[in-house]
C-alpha positions, -999 to 999 in steps of 0.1 A, spaced: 0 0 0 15 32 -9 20 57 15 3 93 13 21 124 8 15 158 22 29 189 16 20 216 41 32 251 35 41 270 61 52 259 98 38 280 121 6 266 147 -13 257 114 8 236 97 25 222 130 -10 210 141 -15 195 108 17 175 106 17 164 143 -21 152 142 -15 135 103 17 118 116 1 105 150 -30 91 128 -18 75 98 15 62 81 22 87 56 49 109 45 47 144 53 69 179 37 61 206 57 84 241 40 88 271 54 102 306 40 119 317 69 149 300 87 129 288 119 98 269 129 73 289 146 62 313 121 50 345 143 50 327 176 88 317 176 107 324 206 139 323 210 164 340 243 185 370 237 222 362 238 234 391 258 198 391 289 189 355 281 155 371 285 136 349 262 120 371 235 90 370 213 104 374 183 76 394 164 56 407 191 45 396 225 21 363 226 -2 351 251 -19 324 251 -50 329 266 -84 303 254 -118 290 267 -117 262 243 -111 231 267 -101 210 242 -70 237 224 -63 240 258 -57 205 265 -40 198 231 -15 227 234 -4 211 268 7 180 260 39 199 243 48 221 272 43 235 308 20 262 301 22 284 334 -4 307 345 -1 343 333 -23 374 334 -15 402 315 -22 434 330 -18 463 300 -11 498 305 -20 528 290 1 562 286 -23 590 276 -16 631 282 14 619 306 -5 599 328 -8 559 331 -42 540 327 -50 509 331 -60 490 304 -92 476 290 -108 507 304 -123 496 340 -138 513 370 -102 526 379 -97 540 345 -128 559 348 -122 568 383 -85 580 378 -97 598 343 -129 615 354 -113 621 387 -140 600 406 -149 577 431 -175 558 413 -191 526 421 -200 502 391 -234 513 391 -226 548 390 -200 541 367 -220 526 343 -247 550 345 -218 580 338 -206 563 307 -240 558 296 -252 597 295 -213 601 272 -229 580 244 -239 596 220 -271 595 213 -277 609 180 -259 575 164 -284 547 160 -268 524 133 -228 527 136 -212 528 103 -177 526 115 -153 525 139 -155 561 150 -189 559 152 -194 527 173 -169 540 202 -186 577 199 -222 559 205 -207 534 233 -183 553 252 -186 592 243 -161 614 225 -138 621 258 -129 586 262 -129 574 230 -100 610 220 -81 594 250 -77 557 245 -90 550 208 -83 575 184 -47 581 182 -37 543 188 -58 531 163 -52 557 137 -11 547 149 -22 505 145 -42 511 110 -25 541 96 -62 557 85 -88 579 98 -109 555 126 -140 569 107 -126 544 76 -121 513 96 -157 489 99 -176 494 129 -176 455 131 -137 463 144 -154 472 176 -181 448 185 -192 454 221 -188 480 251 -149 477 259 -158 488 290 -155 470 324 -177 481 358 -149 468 382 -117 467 388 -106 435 369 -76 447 342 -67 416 329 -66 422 294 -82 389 280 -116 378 293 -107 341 288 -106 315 315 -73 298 304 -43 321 301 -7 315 302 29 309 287 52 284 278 79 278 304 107 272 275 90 290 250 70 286 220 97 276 197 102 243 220 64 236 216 71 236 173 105 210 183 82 187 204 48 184 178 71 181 144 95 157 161 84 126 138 105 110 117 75 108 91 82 150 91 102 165 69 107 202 80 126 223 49 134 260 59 144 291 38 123 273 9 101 287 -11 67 274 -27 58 270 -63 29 261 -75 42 247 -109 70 226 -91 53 220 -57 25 200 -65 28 172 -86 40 147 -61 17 151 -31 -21 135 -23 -28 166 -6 -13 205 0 -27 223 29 -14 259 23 -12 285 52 3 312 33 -12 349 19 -42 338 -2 -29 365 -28 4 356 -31 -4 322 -39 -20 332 -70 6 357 -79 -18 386 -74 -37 387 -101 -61 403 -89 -42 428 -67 -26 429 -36 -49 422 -4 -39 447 21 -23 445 56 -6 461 87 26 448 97 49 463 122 87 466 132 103 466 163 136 492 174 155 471 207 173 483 234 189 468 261 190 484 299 202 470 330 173 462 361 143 471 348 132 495 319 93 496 324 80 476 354 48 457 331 47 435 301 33 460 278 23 497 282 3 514 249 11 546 240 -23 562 230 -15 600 220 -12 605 181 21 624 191 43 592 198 55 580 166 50 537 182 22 519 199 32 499 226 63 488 243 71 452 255 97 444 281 100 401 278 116 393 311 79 402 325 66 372 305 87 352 327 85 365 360 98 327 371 129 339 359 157 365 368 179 387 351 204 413 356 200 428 325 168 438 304 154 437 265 125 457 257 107 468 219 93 498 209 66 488 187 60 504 152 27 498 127 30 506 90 19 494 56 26 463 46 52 463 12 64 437 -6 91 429 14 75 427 49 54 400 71 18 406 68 3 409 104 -30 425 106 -54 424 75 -72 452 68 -108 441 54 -120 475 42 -144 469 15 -120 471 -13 -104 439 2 -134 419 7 -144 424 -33 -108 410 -37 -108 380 -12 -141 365 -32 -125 365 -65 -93 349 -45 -120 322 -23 -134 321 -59 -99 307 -72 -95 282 -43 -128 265 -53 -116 256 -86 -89 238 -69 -87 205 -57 -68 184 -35 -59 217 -17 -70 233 16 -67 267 28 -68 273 59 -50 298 89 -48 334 94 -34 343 57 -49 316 37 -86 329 48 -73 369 52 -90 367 87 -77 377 122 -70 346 144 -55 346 173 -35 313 184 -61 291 196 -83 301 169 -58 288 145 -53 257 167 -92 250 169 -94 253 131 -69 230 124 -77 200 153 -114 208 140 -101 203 101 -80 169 111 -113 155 131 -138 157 103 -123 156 75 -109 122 48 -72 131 57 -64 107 77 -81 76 61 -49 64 45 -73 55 10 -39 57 -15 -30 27 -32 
């Protein structure tokens, strides 16, 4: 009986859950390539030489989850221990705490509110005038009030998205991002944490299989790629993979300036910078993911959002209109294919956050034909 092949391209948590669940299910022969030099893709991890703080190599990651089973799954690869992170805010030369809570409002309004009074304040800010939100502006204006929304909203976002907030959907925003107590962690997921060793070490564990082969700094062609696999799972831009003919889907990406301190630079994780005045959004100082640990000396990011250009690593897609018309002629494409899946962040041109693209890809493996080895 003749083994299948798989090609999976791309090896961060999409492809690495597809190769680890294939290999555990069936006897098959699996390629998994990569562009970059490292597993991972934006989750790798790796420790600074000079701290040996370990850092999150393109941006700070947390996994945080209320799906059991991802939960559960993600586990079995590493230690993940308990973590909460608590953001901060620096707006007007003051620091908030961040999603705005009852000690935001208290410090910003100069108040002593309780949460019903609270909540009754932010409710006479709305405004009133906005029934049916058409974007982004609109749906903080109508939740929260213009004060608020100047303060935390307008110049970080216009920083993250480099437009007006009035050109973003109102779908950006979907509910109050307000809290009526004094809870600041940032996610409102039960299961939150981070790796002990890393993310990186979670990659080693699922694609060690000798039915894996992992090939790095390679490229994918369609033309040469193809022709000697049962199956290609594909994880990378939707666009790219049909050489953008019919333009260039549109991201946010962002880039990183370093600098290394003794002690400690910032005291917390990650403090935003919301005034339109400060050229990056946040800063992230990584020996606070890892307050198990201790170090003399310090690593921290400023953070920086622009435009994504040819040469960069998409982050955050965009989805204005223009985008969407441009995705269905793309889905449009895929449908035509077969023996192909698309699936992940890029391949779909959807926000996911980790277990999102975990839960996709244990949900793809369980109810799919993939792992009925059928080849003879």
């Amino acid at each position: 009986m003749k083994k299948n092949r798989f090609l999976i391209v791309g090896a961060g948590f999409t492809g690495a859950v597809i190769a680890e669940r294939l290999s555990k299910k069936q006897d098959c022969e699996i390629v998994i390539i990569d562009e970059r030099n490292h597993i991972g893709g934006n989750c790798h991890t790796k420790r600074d030489d000079e701290t040996g703080v370990m850092v999150h190599t393109y941006g700070p990651h947390i996994f945080n989850t209320d799906n059991r089973k991802v939960w559960e799954y993600i586990n079995q690869f590493c230690e993940m221990v308990p973590f909460v992170n608590r953001v901060k805010t620096v707006y007007n030369g003051k620091v908030y705490s961040m999603p705005i809570n009852l000690h935001t409002i208290n410090q910003f309004f100069s108040k002593t509110f309780n949460p019903k009074e609270a909540q009754n304040f932010i409710e006479t800010l709305g405004d009133k005038t906005i029934t049916e939100p058409c974007n982004f502006e609109e749906q903080a204006l109508k939740f929260i009030g213009k004060e608020l929304y100047e303060a935390f909203f307008y110049g970080y976002t216009k920083k993250q998205w480099g437009c007006e907030p009035s050109e973003l959907p109102a779908s950006i925003l979907k509910r109050l991002p307000v809290r009526f107590n004094y809870n600041d962690n940032y996610y409102n997921t039960q299961l939150q944490g981070i790796p002990r060793n890393g993310y990186t070490d979670i990659f080693e564990k699922m694609l060690d299989n000798p039915c894996i082969d992992v090939r790095l700094n390679t490229h994918f062609s369609y033309e040469g790629d193809t022709l000697d696999y049962d199956h290609i799972f594909y994880t990378g831009p939707i666009d790219a993979f049909f050489g953008y003919k019919y333009g260039r889907l549109s991201y946010r990406t962002v880039y990183f300036e370093s600098n290394i301190v003794s002690g400690d630079y910032q005291g917390n994780p990650v403090i935003n910078y919301a005034d339109a005045t400060v050229p990056y959004t946040r800063v992230h100082e990584h020996k606070h993911f890892t307050p198990w640990e201790n170090h003399d000396k310090t690593i921290y990011f400023k953070e920086f959002s622009k435009e994504t250009s040819e040469a960069d690593i998409p982050y955050y897609p965009k989805r204005l209109s223009k985008d969407l018309e441009m995705l269905e002629l793309y889905q449009n494409e895929v449908k035509k294919l077969t023996n192909f899946s698309f699936l992940g962040r890029l391949a779909t041109y959807r926000y996911m956050d980790m277990h999102h693209v975990i839960g996709e890809a244990l949900e793809l493996m369980e109810t799919d034909n993939y792992l009925r080895n059928e080849t003879t």
